[in-house]
C-alpha positions in Angstrom: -50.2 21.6 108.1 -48.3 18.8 107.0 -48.7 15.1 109.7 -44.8 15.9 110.3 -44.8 19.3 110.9 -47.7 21.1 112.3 -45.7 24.0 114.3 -44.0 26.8 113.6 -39.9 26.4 113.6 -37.6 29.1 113.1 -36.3 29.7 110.0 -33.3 31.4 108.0 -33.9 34.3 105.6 -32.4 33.8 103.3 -33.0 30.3 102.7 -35.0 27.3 102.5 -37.2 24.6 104.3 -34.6 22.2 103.7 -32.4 23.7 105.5 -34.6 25.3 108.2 -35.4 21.1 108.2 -32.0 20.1 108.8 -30.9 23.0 111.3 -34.1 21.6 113.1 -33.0 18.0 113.0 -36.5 17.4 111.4 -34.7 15.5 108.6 -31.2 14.4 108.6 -28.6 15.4 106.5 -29.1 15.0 102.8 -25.6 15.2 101.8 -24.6 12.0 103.9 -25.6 8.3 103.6 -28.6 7.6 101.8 -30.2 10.4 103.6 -31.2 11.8 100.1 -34.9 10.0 100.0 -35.8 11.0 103.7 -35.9 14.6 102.9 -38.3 14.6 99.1 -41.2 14.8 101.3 -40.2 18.6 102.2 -40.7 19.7 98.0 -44.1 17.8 98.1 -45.5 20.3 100.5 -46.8 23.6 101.2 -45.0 25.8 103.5 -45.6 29.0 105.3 -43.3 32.0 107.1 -44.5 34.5 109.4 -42.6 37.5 110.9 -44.5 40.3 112.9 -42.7 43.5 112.7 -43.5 47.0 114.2 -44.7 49.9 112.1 -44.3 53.8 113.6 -46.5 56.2 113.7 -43.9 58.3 111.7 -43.2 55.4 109.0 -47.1 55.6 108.3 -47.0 59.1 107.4 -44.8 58.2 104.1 -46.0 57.8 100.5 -44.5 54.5 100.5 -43.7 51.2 102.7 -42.6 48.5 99.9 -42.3 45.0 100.8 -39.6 43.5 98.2 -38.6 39.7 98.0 -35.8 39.7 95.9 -36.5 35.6 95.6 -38.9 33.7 96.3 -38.9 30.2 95.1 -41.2 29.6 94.1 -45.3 29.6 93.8 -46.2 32.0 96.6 -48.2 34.1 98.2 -48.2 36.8 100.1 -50.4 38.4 102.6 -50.0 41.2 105.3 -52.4 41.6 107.6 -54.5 38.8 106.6 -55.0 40.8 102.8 -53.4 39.0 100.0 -51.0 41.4 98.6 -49.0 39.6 96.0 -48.9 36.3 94.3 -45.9 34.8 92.1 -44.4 32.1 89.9 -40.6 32.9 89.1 -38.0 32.3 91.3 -35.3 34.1 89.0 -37.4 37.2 89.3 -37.9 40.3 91.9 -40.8 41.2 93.7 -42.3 44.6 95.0 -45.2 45.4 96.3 -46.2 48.4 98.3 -47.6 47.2 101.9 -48.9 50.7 103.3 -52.4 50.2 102.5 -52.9 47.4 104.5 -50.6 48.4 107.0 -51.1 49.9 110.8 -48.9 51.7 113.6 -48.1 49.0 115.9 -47.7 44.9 115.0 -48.3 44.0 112.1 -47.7 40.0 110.4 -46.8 39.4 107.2 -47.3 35.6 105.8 -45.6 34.0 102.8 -47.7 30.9 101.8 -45.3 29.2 99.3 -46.6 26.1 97.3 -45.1 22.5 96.3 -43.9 23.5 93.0 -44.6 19.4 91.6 -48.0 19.3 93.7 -49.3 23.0 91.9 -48.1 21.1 87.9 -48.1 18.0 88.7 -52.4 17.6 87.5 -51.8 19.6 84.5 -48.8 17.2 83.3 -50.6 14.2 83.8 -53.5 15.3 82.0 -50.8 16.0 79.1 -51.1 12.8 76.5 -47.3 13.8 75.5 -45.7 16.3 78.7 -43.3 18.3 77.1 -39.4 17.0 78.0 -38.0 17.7 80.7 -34.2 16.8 81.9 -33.9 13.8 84.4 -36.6 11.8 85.8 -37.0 11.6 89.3 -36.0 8.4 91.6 -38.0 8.6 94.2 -41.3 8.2 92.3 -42.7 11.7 93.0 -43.1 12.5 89.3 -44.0 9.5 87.1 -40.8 8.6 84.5 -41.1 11.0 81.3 -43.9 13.8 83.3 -41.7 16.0 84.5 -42.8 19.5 86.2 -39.6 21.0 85.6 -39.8 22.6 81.8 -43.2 24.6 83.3 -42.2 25.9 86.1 -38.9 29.3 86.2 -37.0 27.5 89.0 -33.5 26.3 89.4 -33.6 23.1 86.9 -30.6 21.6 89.2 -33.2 21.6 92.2 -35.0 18.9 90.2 -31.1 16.8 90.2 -29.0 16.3 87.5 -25.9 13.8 86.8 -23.7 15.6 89.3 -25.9 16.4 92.1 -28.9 15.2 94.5 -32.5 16.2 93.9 -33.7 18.4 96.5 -36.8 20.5 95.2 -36.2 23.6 97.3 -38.6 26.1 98.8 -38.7 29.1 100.7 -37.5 32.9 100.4 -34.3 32.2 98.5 -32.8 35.8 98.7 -33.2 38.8 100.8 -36.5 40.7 101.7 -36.9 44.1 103.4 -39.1 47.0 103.5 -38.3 50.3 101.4 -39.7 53.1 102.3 -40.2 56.5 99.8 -42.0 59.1 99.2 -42.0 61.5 96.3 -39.5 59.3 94.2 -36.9 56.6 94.3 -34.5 55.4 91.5 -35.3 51.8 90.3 -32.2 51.1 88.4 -28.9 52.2 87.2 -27.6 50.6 84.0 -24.5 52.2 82.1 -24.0 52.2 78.4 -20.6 52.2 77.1 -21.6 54.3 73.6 -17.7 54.8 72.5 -14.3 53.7 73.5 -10.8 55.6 72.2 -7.4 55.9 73.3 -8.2 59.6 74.3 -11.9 59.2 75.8 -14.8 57.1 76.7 -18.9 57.8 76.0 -20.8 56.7 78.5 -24.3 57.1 79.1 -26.0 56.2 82.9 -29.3 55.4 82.2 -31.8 55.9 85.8 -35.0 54.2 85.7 -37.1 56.3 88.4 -40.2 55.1 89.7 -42.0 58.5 90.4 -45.5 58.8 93.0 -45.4 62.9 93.1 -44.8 64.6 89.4 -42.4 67.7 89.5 -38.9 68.9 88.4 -36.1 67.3 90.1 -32.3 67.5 89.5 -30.5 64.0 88.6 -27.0 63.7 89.0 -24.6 61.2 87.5 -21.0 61.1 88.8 -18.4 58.6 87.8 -15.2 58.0 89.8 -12.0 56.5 88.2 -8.9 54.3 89.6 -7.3 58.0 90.6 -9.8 59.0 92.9 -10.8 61.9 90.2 -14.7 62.1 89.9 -16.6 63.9 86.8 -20.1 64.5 87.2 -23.2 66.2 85.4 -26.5 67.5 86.3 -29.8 66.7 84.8 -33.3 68.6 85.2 -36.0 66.4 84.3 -39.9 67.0 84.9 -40.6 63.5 86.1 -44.3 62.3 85.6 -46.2 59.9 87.6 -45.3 56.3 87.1 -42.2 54.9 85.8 -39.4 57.3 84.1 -36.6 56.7 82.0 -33.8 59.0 81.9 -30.5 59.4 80.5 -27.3 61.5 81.2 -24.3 61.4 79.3 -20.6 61.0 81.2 -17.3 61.8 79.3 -13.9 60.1 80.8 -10.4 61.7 79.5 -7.3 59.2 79.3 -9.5 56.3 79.8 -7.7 53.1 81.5 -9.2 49.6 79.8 -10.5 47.2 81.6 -8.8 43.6 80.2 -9.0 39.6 80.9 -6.3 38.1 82.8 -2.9 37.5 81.4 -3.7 40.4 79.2 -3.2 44.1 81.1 -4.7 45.3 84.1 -8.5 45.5 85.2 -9.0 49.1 86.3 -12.7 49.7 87.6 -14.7 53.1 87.4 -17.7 54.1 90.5 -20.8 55.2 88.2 -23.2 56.9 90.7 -26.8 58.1 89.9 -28.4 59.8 92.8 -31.8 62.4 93.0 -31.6 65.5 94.6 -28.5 67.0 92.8 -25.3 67.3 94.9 -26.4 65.8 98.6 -28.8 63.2 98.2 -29.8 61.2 101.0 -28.3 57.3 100.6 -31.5 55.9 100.1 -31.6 58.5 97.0 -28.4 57.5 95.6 -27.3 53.8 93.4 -23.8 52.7 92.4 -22.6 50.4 89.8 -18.7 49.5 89.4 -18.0 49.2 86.1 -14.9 48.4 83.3 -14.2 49.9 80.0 -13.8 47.2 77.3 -15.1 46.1 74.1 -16.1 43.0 72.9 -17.1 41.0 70.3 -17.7 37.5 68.9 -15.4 36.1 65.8 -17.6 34.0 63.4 -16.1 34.5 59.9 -16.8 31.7 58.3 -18.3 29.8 61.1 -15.5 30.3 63.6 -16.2 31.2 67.1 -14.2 33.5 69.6 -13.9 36.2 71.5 -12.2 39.6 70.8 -11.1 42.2 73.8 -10.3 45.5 73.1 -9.5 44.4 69.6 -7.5 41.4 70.8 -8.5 37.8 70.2 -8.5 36.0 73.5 -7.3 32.2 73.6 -10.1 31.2 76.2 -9.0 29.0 79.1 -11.8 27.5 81.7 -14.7 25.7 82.9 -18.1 25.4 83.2 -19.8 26.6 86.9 -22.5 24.9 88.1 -24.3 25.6 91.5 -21.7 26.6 94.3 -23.7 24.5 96.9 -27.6 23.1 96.8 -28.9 25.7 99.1 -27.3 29.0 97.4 -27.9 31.0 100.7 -25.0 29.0 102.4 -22.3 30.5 99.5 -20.5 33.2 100.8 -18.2 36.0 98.7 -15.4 34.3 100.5 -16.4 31.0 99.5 -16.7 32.0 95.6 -13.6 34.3 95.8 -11.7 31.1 96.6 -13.4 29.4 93.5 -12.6 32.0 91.4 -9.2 32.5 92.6 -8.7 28.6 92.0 -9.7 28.7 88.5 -7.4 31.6 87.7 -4.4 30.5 89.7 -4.9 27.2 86.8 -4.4 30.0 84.3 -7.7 30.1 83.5 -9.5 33.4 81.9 -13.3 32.6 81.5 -15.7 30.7 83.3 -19.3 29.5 82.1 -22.4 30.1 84.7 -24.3 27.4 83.2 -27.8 27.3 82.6 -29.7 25.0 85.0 -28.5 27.1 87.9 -29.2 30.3 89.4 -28.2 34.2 88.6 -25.4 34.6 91.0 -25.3 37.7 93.8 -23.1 40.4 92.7 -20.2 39.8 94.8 -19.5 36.8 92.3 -19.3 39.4 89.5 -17.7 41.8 91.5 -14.6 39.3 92.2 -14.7 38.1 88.5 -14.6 42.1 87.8 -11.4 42.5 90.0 -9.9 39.0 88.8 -10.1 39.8 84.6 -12.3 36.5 84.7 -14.0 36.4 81.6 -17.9 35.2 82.2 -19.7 33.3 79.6 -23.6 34.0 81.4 -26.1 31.5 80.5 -30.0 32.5 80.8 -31.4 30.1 83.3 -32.6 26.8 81.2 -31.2 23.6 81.8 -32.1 21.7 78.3 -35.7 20.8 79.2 -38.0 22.1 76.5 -40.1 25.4 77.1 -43.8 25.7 77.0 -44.6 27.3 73.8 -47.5 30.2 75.4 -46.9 33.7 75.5 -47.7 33.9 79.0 -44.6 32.2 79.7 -42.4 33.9 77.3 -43.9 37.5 79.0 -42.7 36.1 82.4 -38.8 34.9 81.2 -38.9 38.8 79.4 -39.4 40.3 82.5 -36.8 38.0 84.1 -34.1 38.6 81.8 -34.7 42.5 82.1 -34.2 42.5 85.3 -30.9 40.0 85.1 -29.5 41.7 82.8 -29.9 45.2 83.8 -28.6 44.2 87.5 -26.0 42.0 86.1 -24.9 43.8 82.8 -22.4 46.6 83.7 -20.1 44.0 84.6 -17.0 44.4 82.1 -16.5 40.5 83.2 -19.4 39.5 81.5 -18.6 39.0 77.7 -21.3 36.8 76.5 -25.2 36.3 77.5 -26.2 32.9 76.0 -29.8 31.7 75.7 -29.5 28.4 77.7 -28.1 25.0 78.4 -28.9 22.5 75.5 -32.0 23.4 74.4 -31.5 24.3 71.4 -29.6 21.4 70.3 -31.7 18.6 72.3 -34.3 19.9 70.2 -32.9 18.6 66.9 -30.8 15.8 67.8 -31.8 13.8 70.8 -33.8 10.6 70.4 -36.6 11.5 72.9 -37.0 15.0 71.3 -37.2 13.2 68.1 -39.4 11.0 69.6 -42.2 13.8 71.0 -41.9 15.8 67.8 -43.5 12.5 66.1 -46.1 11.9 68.5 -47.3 15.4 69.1 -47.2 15.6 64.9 -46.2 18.3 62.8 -48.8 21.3 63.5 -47.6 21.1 67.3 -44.1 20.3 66.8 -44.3 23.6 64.5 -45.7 25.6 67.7 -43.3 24.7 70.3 -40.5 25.3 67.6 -41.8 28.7 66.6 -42.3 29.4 70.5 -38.2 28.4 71.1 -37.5 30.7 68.4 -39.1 33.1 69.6 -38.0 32.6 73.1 -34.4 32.3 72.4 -33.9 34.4 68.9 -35.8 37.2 70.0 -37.2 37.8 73.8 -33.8 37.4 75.3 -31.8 39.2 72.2 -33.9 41.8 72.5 -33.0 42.2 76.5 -29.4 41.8 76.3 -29.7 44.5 73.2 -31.7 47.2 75.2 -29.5 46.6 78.3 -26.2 45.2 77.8 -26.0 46.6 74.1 -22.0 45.9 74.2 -22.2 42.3 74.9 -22.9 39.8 72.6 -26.1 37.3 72.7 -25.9 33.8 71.9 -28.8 32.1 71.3 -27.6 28.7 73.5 -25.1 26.5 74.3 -24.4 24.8 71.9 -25.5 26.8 69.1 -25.0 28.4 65.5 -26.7 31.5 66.1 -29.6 30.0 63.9 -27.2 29.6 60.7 -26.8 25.9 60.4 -27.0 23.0 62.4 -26.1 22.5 66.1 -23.3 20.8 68.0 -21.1 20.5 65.4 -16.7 20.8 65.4 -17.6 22.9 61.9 -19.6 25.9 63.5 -20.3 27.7 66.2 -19.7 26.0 70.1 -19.6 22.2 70.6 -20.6 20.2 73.9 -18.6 17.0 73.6 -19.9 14.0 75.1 -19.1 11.1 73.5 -16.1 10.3 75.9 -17.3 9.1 79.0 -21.2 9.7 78.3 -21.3 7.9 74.6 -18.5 5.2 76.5 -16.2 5.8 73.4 -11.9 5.7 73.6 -10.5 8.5 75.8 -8.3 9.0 72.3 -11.5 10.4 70.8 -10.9 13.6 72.3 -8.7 13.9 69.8 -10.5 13.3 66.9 -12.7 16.5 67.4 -11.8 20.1 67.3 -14.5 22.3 67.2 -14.3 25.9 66.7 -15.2 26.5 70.5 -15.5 24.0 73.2 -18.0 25.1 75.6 -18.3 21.8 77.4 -17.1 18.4 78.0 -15.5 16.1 81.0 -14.7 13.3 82.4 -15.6 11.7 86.0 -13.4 10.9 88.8 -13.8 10.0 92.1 -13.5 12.5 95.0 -10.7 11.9 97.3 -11.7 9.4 100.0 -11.5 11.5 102.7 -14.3 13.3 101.1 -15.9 10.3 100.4 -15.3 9.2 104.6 -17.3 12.1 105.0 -20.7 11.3 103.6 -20.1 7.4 103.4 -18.9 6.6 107.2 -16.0 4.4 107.9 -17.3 1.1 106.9 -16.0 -1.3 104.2 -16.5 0.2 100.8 -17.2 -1.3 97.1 -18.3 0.8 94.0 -21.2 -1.2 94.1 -22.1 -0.5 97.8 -25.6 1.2 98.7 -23.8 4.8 99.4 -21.9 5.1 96.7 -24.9 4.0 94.4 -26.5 6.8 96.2 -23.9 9.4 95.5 -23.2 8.5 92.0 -25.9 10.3 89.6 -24.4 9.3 86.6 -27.0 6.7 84.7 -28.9 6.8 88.0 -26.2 5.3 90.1 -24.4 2.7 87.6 -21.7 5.5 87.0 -19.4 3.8 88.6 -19.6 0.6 86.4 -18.6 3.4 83.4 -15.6 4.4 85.3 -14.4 0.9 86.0 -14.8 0.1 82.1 -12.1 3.1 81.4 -9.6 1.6 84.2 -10.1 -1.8 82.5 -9.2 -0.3 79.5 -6.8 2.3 79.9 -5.1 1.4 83.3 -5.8 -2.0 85.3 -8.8 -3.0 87.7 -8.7 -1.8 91.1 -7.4 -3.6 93.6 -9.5 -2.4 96.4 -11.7 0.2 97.0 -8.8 2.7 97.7 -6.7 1.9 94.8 -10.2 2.5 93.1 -10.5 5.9 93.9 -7.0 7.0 93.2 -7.3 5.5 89.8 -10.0 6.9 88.3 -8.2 10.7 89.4 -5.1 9.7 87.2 
């Protein structure tokens, strides 16, 4: 056990060490002062959770007692019993594993040992003459400048901090965990296909993965409900087979009702529901997906890029979302709902999920669904560069199924992109440029070839096979591999030379790309907020806690946003007229 912390506390599942930590008052709050530092020493070490839970005599007589994690972030293991029963390296991934072997009637422990994700990479990427690059370098001297862990490792890139937010390498069981328990059969996954779309009827087909432990015939039904309550539903007789089973049923709606983006009709939603055991299957038999009817596609004549509805180009209106809140099991549907709802009351229509996040919960896609917000859904890389080994690229494949057969039914989601900046880092910034010339041409060629790969094929290939009517883009920004990257000429643009490249606010206007995926400016919070983490004493933008706070240029932000007063308004003159002027 770690010197600090050598008993067990209680902790939160879902959730983190950090913040079974802070509930503890083991570390203070990272969010306020300079508290930041005093809680790095919590991603440097290894962790473990216990639970005991009771097994009956009756749950021991079924076929099945899974244990699923549905995140765990992020190099754990996990034992029942004192057997180890499952080991893993993904946090964007689920996890199953079927307990009953090891179980027994009565108490029964089951221990998650999770890893330091920097401490289990850290050897190999110091051994590395040239690490690949990651995104920022840490300051609290954990990772030596330019060895980052991050671009080896399938974990939240933000976790690792970024130029809007605190470094705070989370670890624990991130999402939910439970037991299932089955016997003969269960039904893995529900996707729907939307195979035609008229004025007078929609194709769909509901596509049921089933995981199968006894073979036989069995009777699959697939229902789907629409806005008037009327349901339509077919039967399916399948001889299932031992192992996993794919199986498809095809669903007919008369008069269907389109699903459309905000400021541009109504967003109707049909039930799709796939259940075994034909007309009264047991809940635990049964899945549902809401779904929308929609088409979409992407408009790139001549290099040109936009987004047609139901035939209808969209003018798209909105922002970019990064992470709700640094621990994501402290966001709450009403929290996001209020997010969302802000965004479209500011006559937005789309929103980014941007690619150094996480996969959001449902409910975010289900409010989006019910809002006609348009999602742009980034694959999770932040812009680091990705190991070039097919071991890797096997482990973001299975990853991306999963996402995008959970996620994909969602008539909100218009676009799966392949990442955050990757792509275009690659071929134009300096320290890219840099590694490519000291790793020389045969490896630059490998890690290439593996981002190709990667990005132009893996993740097409699972957005094609399960979300075949939404487009894939192979990053952001990105030409779909037909020319180069980050450009106003083609394809989407991130524009950063206002207030990163220090140039004239009136440079904005001397850009118009074809789609502009990303750009900003800083302010300064309002200072209430800023009482809040900073206390009540005197305040300058040079004082410790504001240094702290601001993660632009690792804390010299605020010297950037004083050079635009100076040269667009005046120069502050005190702290409060300082933070009113950089929101005008």
């Amino acid at each position: 056990a770690h010197k600090r912390e050598a008993t067990w506390l209680p902790a939160a599942v879902p959730g983190s060490v950090q913040q079974d930590l802070i509930a503890a008052h083991r570390v203070p709050d990272p969010f306020k002062g300079t508290n930041e530092a005093a809680i790095q020493w919590a991603g440097l070490t290894k962790w473990q959770f216990r639970r005991v839970f009771v097994v009956t005599p009756a749950m021991m007589q079924r076929n099945h007692l899974d244990l699923v994690f549905d995140g765990l972030d992020t190099f754990a293991t996990v034992s029942v019993n004192g057997k180890i029963l499952l080991t893993t390296d993904n946090a964007h991934r689920r996890w199953r594993v079927d307990a009953q072997p090891v179980l027994k009637v009565g108490r029964n422990e089951v221990l998650v040992t999770i890893a330091s994700p920097i401490r289990t990479l850290q050897p190999m990427v110091l051994a590395e003459k040239n690490p690949l690059p990651g995104e920022y370098d840490s300051a609290f001297g954990d990772e030596p400048k330019g060895k980052q862990t991050s671009p080896y490792i399938r974990k939240p890139k933000y976790n690792y901090g970024w130029d809007w937010g605190p470094r705070i390498v989370n670890t624990g069981i991130w999402r939910p965990v439970r037991l299932e328990i089955w016997d003969d059969a269960r039904i893995d996954t529900l996707r729907v296909d939307q195979e035609a779309l008229t004025p007078t009827e929609a194709r769909l087909t509901a596509k049921v993965d089933i995981a199968v432990e006894t073979p036989g015939v069995a009777t699959i039904r697939a229902a789907v409900t629409g806005p008037d309550g009327k349901t339509v539903s077919v039967d399916r007789t399948v001889t299932l087979v031992k192992g996993n089973n794919a199986v498809s049923i095809p669903l007919a709606i008369a008069d269907p009702k389109r699903w459309q983006p905000v400021g541009y009709g109504a967003q109707p939603l049909y039930t799709v529901t796939a259940s075994l055991g034909g007309a009264e299957p047991t809940p635990e038999d049964s899945v549902t997906k809401r779904i929308g009817l929609r088409t979409v596609e992407l408009i790139r004549k001549d290099g040109s890029f936009g987004f047609k509805v139901n035939g209808t180009p969209i003018f798209a209106k909105g922002a970019n979302i990064i992470p709700f809140d640094s621990f994501p099991a402290r966001v709450t549907p009403a929290y996001m709902e209020t997010i969302l709802k802000g965004a479209r009351d500011a006559n937005m229509n789309m929103v980014r999920i941007w690619g150094g996040g996480t996969y959001l919960d449902d409910a975010f896609y289900d409010i989006a669904d019910r809002m006609g917000l348009m999602v742009w859904q980034d694959f999770m890389f932040g812009g680091s560069v990705t190991p070039p080994d097919a071991a890797f690229r096997e482990n973001v494949r299975i990853e991306a199924e999963e996402q995008v057969a959970r996620i994909g039914s969602h008539p909100s989601v218009v676009l799966w992109a392949g990442g955050n900046e990757v792509l275009s880092g690659w071929e134009n910034w300096s320290d890219r440029k840099a590694f490519k010339k000291a790793v020389g041409a045969d490896e630059q060629e490998r890690i290439g070839a593996g981002m190709a790969v990667l990005f132009d094929r893996v993740l097409r290939e699972a957005v094609t096979r399960n979300a075949p009517g939404t487009p894939y883009w192979p990053g952001s920004p990105s030409t779909n591999y037909e020319g180069p990257v980050d450009t106003d000429k083609d394809g989407d643009r991130h524009f950063w030379d206002v207030w990163s490249g220090s140039k004239p606010v009136e440079n904005y206007l001397d850009s118009c790309p074809r789609f502009m995926s990303e750009y900003g400016f800083q302010s300064m919070p309002d200072l209430s907020t800023i009482r809040e983490f900073a206390g009540k004493g005197t305040l300058t933008a040079d004082s410790p806690v504001m240094k702290a706070h601001q993660k632009f240029l690792a804390g010299e932000g605020n010297e950037r946003l004083m050079m635009y007063l100076r040269d667009r308004l005046r120069p502050a003159r005190d702290f409060a007229d300082l933070v009113y002027l950089t929101q005008v």
